[in-house]
C-alpha positions as a printed NumPy array, in Angstrom:
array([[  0.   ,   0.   ,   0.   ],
       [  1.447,   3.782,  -1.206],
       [  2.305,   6.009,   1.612],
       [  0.854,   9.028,   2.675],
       [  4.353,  11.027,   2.268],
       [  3.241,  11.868,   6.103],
       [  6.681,  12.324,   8.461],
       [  4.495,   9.718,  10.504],
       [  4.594,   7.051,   7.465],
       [  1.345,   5.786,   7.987],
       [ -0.263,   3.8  ,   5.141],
       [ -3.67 ,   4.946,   3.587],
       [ -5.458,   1.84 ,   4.553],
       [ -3.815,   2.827,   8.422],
       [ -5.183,   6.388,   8.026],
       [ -8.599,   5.279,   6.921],
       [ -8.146,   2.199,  10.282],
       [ -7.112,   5.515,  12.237],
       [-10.923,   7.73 ,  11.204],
       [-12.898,   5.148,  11.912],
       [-11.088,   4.446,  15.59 ],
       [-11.187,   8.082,  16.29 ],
       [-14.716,   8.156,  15.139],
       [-15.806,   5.424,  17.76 ],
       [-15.801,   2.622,  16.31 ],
       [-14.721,  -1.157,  17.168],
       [-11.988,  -3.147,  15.969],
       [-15.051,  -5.187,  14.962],
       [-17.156,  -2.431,  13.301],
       [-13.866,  -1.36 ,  11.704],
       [-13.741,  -4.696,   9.925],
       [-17.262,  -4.953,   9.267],
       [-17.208,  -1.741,   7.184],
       [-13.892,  -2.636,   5.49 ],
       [-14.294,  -5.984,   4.374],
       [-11.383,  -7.022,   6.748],
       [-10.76 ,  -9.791,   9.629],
       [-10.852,  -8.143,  12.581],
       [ -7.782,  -9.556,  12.84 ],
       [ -6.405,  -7.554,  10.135],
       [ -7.585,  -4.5  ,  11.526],
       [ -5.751,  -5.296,  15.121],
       [ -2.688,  -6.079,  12.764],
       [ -3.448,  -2.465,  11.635],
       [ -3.682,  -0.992,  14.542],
       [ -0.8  ,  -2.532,  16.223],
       [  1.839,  -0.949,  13.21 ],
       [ -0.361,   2.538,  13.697],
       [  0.406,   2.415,  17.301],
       [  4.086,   1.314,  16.675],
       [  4.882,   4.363,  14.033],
       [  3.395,   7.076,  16.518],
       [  4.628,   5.997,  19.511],
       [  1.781,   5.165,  21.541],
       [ -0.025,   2.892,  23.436],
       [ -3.938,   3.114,  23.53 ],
       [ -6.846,   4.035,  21.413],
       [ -7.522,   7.048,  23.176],
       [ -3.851,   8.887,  21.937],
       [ -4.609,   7.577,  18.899],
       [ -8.099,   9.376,  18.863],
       [ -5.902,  12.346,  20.376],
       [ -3.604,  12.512,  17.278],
       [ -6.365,  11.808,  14.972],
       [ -7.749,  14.706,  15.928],
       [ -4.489,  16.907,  16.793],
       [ -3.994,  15.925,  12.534],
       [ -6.747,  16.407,  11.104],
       [ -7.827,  13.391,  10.203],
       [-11.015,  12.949,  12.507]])
């Protein structure tokens, strides 16, 4: 998958993994709506958390919304 160019190097399918988190939404709902295993998505999630340095779905909300992309 292409990167964004972002100095954060997430992925596109990461960014779109990272609006639907910070808009509430399950790992399962997440999958639902993607055509994924949630599995995949947790894969996702795990290499989002990993490249920004964090450890929870709330900071991830945080920078989602810190960046715009809530």
């Amino acid at each position: 998958m292409p990167r964004l160019g972002r100095a954060d190097g997430l992925t596109l399918r990461e960014v779109e993994i990272l609006r639907l988190v910070a808009a509430g939404m399950t790992n399962r709902q997440t999958a639902e709506r993607l055509g994924l295993s949630i599995r995949t998505v947790d894969a996702h999630l795990r290499s989002i958390y990993a490249k920004l340095g964090i450890k929870s779905r709330s900071a991830a909300t945080r920078y989602a919304v810190e960046h715009n992309l809530a």
